[in-house]
DOMIGU-148262 format. One record per residue (C-alpha): x negated, y negated, z; residue number from 1; residue in three letters. Coordinates in steps of 0.1 Angstrom, whole numbers, plus 5000, padded with zeros to 4 digits. Each point is the difference from the previous one (the first is absolute). Example, Ala and Ser with C-alpha at 12.3 -4.5 7.8 and 13.67 -1.06 7.14 Angstrom:
# DOMIGU-148262
+------+------+------+-----+---------+
:    u :    v :    w : num : residuo :
+------+------+------+-----+---------+
: 4877 : 5045 : 5078 :   1 :     Ala :
: 4986 : 4966 : 4993 :   2 :     Ser :
+------+------+------+-----+---------+
//
This chain:
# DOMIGU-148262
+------+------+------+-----+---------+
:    u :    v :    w : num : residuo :
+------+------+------+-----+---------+
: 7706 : 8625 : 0854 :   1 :     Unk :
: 5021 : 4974 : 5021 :   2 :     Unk :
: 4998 : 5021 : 5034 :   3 :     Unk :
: 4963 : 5014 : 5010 :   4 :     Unk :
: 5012 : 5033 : 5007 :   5 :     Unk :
: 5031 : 5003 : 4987 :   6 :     Unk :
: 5001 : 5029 : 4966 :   7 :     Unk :
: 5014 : 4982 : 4969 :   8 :     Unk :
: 5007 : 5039 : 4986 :   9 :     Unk :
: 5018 : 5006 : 5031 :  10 :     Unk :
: 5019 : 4968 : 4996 :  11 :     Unk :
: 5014 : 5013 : 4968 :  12 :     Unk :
: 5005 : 5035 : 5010 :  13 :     Unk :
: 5027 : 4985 : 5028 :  14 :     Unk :
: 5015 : 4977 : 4967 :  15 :     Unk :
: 5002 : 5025 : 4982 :  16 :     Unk :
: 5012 : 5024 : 5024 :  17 :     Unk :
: 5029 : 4976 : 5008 :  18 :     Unk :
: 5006 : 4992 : 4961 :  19 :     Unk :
: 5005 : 5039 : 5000 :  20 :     Unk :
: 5025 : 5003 : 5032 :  21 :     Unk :
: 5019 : 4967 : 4985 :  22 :     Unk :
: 5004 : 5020 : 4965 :  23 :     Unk :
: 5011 : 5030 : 5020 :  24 :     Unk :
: 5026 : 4982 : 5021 :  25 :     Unk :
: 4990 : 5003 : 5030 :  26 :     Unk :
: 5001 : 4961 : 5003 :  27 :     Unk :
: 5013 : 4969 : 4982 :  28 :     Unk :
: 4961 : 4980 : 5009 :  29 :     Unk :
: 4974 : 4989 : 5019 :  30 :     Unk :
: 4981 : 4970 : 5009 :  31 :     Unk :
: 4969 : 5010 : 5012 :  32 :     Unk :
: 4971 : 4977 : 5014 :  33 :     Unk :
: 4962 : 5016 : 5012 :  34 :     Unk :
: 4974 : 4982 : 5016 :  35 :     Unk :
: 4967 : 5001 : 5020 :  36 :     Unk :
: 4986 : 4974 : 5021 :  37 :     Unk :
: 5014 : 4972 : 4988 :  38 :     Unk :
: 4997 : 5012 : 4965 :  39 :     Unk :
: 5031 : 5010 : 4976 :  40 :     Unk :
: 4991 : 5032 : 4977 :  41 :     Unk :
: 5040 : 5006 : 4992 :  42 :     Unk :
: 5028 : 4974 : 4993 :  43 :     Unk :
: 5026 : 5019 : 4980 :  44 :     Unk :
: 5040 : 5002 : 4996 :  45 :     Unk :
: 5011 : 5035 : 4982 :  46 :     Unk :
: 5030 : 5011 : 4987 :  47 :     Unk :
: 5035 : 4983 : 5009 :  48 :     Unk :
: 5023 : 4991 : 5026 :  49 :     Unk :
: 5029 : 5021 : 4983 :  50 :     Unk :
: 5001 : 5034 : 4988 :  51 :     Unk :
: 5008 : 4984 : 4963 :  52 :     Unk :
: 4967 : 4988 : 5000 :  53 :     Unk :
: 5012 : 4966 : 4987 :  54 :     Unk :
: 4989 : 4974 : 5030 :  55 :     Unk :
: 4967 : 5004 : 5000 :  56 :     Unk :
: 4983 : 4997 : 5037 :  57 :     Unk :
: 4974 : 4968 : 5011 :  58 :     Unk :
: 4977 : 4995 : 5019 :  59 :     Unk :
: 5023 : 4979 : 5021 :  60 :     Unk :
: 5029 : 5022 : 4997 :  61 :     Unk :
: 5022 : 5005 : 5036 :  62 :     Unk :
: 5003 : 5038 : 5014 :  63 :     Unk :
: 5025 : 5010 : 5023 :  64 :     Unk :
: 4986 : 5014 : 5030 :  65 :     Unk :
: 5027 : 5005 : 5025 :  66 :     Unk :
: 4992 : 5007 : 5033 :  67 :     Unk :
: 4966 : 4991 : 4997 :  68 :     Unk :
: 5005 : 4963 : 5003 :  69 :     Unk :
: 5011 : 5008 : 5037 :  70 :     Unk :
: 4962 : 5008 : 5008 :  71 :     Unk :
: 4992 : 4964 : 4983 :  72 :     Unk :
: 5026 : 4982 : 5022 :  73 :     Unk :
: 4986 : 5012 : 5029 :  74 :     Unk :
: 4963 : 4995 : 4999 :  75 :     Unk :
: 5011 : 4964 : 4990 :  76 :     Unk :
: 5022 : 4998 : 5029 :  77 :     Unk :
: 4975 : 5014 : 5024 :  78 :     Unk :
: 4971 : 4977 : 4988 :  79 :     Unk :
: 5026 : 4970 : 5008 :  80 :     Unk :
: 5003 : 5011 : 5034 :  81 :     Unk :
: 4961 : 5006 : 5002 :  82 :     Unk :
: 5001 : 4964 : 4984 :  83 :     Unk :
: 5021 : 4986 : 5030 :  84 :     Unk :
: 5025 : 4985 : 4976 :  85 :     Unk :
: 5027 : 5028 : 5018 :  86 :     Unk :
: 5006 : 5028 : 5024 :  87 :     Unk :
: 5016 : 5034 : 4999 :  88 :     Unk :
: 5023 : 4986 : 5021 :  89 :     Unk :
: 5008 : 4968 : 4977 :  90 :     Unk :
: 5038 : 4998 : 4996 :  91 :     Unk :
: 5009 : 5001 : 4961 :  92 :     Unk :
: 5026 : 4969 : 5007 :  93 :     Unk :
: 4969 : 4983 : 5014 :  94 :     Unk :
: 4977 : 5002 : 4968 :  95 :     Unk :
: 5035 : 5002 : 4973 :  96 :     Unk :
: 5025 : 4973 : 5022 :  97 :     Unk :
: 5030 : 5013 : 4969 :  98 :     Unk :
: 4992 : 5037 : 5014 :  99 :     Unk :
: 5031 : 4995 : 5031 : 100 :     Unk :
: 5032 : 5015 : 5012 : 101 :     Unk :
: 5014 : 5031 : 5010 : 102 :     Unk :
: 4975 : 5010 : 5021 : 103 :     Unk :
: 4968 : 4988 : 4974 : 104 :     Unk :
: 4984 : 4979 : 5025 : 105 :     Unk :
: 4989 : 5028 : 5020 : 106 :     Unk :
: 4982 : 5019 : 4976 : 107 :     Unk :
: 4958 : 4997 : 4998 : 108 :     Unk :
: 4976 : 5007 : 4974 : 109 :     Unk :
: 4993 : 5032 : 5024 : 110 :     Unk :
: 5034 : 5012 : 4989 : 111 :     Unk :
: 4995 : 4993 : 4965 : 112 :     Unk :
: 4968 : 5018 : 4998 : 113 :     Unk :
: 5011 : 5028 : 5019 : 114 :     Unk :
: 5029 : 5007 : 4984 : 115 :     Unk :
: 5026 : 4991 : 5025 : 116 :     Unk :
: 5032 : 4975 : 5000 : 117 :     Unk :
: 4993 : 4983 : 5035 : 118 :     Unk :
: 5038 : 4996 : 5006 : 119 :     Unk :
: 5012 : 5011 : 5028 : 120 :     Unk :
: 5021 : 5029 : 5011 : 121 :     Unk :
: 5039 : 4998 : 4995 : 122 :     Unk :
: 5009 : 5036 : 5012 : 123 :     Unk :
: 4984 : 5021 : 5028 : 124 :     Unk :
: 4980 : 5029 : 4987 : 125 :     Unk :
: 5013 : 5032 : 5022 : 126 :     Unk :
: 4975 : 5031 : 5007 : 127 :     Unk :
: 4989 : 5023 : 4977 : 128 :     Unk :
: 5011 : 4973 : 4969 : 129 :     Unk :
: 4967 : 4999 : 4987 : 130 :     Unk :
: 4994 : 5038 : 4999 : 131 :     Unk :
: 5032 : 5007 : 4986 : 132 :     Unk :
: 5005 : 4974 : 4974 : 133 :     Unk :
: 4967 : 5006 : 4988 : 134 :     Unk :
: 5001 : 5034 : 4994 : 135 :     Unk :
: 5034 : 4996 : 4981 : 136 :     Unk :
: 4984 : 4971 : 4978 : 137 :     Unk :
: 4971 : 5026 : 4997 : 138 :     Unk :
: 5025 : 5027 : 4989 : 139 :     Unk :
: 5019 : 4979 : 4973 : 140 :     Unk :
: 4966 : 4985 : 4988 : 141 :     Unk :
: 4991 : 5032 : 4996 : 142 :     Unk :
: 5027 : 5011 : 4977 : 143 :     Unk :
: 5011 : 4972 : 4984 : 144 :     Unk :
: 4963 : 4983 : 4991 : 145 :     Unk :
: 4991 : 5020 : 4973 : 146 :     Unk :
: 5034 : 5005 : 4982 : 147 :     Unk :
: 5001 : 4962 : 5002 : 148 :     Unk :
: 4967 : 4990 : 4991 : 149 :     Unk :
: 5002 : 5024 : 4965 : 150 :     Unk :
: 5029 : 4975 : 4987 : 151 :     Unk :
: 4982 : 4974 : 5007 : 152 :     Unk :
: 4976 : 4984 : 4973 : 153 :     Unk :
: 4976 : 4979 : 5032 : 154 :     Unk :
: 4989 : 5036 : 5008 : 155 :     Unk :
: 4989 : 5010 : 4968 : 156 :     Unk :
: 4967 : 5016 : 4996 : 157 :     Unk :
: 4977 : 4971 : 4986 : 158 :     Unk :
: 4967 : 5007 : 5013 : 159 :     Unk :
: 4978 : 5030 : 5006 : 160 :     Unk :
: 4971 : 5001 : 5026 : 161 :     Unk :
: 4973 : 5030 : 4998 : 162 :     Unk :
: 4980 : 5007 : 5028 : 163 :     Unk :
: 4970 : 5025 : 5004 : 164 :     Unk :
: 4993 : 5008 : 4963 : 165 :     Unk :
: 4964 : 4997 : 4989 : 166 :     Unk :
: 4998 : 5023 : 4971 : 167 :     Unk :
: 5033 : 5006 : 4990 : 168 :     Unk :
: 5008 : 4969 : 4979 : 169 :     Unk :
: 5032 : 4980 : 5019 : 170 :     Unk :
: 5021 : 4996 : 4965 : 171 :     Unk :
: 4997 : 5042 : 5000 : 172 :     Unk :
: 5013 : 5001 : 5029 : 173 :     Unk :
: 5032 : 4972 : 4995 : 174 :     Unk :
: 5009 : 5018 : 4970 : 175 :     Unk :
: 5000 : 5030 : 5016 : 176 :     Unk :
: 5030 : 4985 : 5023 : 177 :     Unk :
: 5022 : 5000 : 4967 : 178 :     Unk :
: 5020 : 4969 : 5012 : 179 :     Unk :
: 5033 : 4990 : 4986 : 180 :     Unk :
: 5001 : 4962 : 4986 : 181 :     Unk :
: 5029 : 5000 : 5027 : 182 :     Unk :
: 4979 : 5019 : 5029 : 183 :     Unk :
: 5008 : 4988 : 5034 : 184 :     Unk :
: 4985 : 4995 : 5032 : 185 :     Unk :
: 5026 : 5026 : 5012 : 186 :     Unk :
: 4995 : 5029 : 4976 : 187 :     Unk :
: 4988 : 5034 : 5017 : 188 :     Unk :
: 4962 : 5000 : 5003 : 189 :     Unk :
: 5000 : 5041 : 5000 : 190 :     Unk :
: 4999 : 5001 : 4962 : 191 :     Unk :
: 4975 : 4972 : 4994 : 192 :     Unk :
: 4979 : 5009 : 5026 : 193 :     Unk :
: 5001 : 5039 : 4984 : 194 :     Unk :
: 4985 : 4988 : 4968 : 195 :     Unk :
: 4974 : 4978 : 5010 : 196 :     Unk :
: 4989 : 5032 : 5026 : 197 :     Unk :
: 4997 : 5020 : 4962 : 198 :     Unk :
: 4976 : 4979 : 4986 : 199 :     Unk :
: 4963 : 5013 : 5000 : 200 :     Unk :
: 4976 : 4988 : 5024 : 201 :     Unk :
: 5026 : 4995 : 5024 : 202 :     Unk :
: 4998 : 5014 : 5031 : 203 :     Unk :
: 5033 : 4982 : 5024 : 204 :     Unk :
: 5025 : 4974 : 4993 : 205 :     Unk :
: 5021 : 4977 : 5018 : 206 :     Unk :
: 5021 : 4978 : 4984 : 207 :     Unk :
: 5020 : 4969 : 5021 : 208 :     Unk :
: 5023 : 4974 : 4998 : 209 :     Unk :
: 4989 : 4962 : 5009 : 210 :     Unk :
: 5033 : 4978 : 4999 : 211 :     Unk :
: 5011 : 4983 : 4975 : 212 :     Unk :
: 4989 : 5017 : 4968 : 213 :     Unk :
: 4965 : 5021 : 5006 : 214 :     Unk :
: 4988 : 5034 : 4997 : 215 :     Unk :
: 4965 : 5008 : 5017 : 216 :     Unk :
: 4985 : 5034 : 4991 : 217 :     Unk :
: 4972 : 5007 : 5022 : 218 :     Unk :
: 4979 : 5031 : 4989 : 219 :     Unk :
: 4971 : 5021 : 5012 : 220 :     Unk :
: 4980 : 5013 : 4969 : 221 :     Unk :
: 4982 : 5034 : 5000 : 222 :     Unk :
: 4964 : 4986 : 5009 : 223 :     Unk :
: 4970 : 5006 : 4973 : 224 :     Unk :
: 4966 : 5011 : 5012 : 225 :     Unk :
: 4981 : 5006 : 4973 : 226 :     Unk :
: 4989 : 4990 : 4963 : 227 :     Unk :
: 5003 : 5032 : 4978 : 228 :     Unk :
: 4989 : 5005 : 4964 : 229 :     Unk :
: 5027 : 5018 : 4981 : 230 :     Unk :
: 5003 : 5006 : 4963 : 231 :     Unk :
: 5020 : 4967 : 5001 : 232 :     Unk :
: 4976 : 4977 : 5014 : 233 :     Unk :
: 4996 : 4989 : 5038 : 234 :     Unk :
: 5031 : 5011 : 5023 : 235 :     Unk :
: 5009 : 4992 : 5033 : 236 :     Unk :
: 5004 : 5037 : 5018 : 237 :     Unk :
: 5014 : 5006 : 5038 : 238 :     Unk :
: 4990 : 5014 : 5025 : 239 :     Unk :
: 5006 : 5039 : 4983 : 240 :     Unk :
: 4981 : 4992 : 4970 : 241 :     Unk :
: 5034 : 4991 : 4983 : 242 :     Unk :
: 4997 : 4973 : 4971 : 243 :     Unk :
: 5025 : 4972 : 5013 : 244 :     Unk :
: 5021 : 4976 : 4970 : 245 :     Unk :
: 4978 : 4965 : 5007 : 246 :     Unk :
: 4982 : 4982 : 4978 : 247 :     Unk :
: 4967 : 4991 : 5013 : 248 :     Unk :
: 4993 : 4975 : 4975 : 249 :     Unk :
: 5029 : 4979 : 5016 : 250 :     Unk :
: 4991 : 5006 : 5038 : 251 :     Unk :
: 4957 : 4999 : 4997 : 252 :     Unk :
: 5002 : 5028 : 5030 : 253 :     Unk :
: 4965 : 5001 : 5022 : 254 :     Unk :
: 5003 : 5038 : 5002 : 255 :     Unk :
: 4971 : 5026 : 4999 : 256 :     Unk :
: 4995 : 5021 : 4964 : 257 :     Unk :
: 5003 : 5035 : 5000 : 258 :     Unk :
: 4990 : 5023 : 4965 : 259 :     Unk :
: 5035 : 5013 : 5002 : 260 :     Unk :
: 5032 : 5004 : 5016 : 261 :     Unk :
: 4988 : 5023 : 5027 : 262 :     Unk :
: 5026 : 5005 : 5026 : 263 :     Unk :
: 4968 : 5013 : 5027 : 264 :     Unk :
: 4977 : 4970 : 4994 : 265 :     Unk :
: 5033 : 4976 : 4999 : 266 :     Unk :
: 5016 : 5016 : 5029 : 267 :     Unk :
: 4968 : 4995 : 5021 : 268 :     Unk :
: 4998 : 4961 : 4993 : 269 :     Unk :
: 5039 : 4998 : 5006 : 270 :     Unk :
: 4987 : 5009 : 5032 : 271 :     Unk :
: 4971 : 4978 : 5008 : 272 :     Unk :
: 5025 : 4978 : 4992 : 273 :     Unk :
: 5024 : 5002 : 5027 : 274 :     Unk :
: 4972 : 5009 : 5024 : 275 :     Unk :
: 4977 : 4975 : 4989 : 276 :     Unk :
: 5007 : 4974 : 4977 : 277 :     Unk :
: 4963 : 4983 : 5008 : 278 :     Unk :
: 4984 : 5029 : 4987 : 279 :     Unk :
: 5025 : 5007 : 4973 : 280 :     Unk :
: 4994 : 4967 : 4986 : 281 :     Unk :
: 4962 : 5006 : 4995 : 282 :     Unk :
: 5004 : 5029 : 4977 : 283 :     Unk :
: 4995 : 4992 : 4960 : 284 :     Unk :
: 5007 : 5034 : 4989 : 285 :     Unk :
: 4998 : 5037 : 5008 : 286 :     Unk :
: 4999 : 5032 : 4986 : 287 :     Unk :
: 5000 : 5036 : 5008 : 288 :     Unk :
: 4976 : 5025 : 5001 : 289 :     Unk :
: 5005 : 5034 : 5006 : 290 :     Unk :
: 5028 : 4998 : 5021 : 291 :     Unk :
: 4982 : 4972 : 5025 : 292 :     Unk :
: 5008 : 4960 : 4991 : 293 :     Unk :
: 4967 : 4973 : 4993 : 294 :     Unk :
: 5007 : 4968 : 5003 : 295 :     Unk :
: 4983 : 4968 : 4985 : 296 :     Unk :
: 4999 : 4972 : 5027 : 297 :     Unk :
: 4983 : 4968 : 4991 : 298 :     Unk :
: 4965 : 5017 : 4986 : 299 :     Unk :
: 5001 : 5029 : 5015 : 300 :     Unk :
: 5017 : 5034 : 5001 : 301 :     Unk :
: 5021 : 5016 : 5032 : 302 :     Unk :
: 5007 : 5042 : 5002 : 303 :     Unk :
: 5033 : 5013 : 5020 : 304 :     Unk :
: 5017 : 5023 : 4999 : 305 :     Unk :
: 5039 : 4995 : 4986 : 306 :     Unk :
: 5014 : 5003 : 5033 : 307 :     Unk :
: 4973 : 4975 : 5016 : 308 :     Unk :
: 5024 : 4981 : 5030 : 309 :     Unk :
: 4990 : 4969 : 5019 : 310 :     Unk :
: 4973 : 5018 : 5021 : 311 :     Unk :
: 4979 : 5006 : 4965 : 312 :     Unk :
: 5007 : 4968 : 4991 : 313 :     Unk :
: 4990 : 4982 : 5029 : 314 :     Unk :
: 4969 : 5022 : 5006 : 315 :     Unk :
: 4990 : 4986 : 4965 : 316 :     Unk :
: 5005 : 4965 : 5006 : 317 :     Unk :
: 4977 : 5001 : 5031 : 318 :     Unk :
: 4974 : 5015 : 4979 : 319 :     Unk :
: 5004 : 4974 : 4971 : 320 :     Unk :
: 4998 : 4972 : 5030 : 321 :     Unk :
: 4971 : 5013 : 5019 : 322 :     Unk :
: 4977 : 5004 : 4963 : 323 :     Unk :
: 5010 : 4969 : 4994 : 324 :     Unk :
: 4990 : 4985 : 5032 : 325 :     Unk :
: 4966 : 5013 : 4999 : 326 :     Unk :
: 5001 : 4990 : 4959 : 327 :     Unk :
: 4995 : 5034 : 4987 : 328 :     Unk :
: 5013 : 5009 : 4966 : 329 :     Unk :
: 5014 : 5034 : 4990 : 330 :     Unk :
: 5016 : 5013 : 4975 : 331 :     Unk :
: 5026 : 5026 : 5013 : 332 :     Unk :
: 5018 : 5008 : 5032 : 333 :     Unk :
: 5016 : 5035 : 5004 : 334 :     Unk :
: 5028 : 5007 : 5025 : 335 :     Unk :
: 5014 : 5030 : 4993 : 336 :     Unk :
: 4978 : 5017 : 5026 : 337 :     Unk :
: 5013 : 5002 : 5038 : 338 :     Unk :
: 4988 : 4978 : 5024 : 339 :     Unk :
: 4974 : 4982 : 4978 : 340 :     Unk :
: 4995 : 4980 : 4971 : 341 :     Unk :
: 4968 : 5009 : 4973 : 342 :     Unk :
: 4983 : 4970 : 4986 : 343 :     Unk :
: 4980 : 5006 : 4969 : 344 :     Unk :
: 4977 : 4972 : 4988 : 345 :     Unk :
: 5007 : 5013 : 4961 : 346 :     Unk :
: 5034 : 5012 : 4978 : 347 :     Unk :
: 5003 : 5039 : 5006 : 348 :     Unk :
+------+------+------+-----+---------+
//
């Protein structure tokens, strides 16, 4: 294994993964490199740097990355300046002597940085300029930008970015979007955003635009809080008992097991959930007898009530800190009576 902890299976899950999204179109390649301390576990180049699929990609091959070479720039200018070798207020005709006339010699790496010309003034700005000429810009940027922008090929959709999904697998979701080979930046987000909200497990959607040619979908998934045993196997359920479309197989979910879908016991750990997540997270499984809720919590079995609230469940965890304290083992607490909570040394 090359890195200590690094999972070789995991290692070809993500090749594979992108073998799959590269056959699917969803990009030309991928050059991919993984390590961990020092160590390399992945050294790859996948797919192509053309949709053909005839230039094969390298190791060494050269991405563009637009704007991001900006954020380079300046952390290399910045650690000159730390370095002494110039200031922010270093003239560019000073460090580039060709870099002259017209007004050049008055423009510092401050301006370049910032995004400003340095020249100065030729006409005398009159009140209210700013405000107005803004807010016409605004207007005809407003108007005009997306009509533009959908004839243009730079604003293309080329990438996709998901955000928030855990259990809904991400290439469900960009296929959901349906996107045109010609999709752009500019295209209404109403529709896309409609069928990504229809998939299952889904709970809200927002889908935005990141100039020049991204898409990010951010989601919120319904939330799983149990392990249920169905005819089919192990299934995620909510919060109501309902049986939710993830594969648990893929995700490895830490969640307590319940005997069935069972929309009282699930509805009372969707509770202790939100309540408290602490105690929630204790809980291997649970089960429901005659209409009250037992839990199994790390050797030992808890009684409430289904519509136990924080007061029960507090009231129970100072009674599982004060046995323990004074090293006393039990084997059930009950709290579904008012005001108290029953310890028995043996299983009812």
């Amino acid at each position: 294994m090359p890195a200590g902890s690094l999972d070789p299976q995991r290692l070809e899950h993500l090749e594979s993964v992108v073998r799959a999204d590269i056959s699917r179109g969803l990009y030309h390649g991928a050059v991919i490199r993984v390590a961990r301390g020092g160590q390399l576990a992945f050294d790859k180049a996948i797919g192509s740097a053309d949709a053909a699929q005839t230039q094969p990609l390298q190791k060494d091959s050269v991405f563009s990355i637009f704007s991001i070479t900006k954020a380079f720039t300046n952390l290399l200018v910045l650690r000159a300046i730390e370095l002494g070798q110039f200031a922010l207020t270093t003239r560019i005709s000073d460090l580039i002597p060709e870099f002259k006339g017209k007004g050049r010699e008055a423009i510092q790496i401050f301006h370049l940085l910032s995004h400003q010309a340095g020249f100065p003034i030729i006409f005398e700005v009159k009140p209210g300029w700013y405000i107005v000429g803004s807010l016409g810009l605004l207007g005809v940027g407003w108007f005009l930008a997306p009509r533009l922008g959908r004839r243009l090929a730079f604003f293309d959709v080329r990438n996709v970015e998901v955000v928030g999904a855990r259990f809904v697998p991400m290439t469900t979701i960009v296929g959901a979007l349906k996107l045109p080979t010609s999709a752009s930046i500019f295209d209404p987000l109403g529709p896309v955003t409609s069928r990504v909200r229809k998939l299952p497990g889904v709970k809200t959607v927002e889908v935005s635009r990141r100039l020049p040619g991204t898409l990010v979908v951010r989601v919120t998934e319904v939330v799983p809080v149990a392990l249920a045993s169905t005819k089919d196997g192990l299934r995620m359920v909510d919060e109501r008992g309902h049986p939710l479309p993830f594969d648990p197989s893929n995700t490895a979910p830490d969640l307590p097991l319940i005997s069935s879908p069972d929309s009282l016991v699930a509805g009372l750990l969707g509770r202790m959930r939100e309540i408290d997540p602490a105690f929630y997270a204790n809980v291997d499984a649970a089960w429901q007898v005659q209409g009250d809720v037992v839990l199994r919590m790390q050797g030992h079995r808890v009684w409430l009530r289904p519509d136990a609230g924080l007061a029960e469940l507090r009231a129970i965890r100072m009674v599982e800190q004060d046995l323990a304290r004074r090293g006393k083992p039990y084997a059930e607490l009950d709290g579904r009576f008012a005001d108290q909570v029953v310890v028995r040394w043996s299983a009812a």
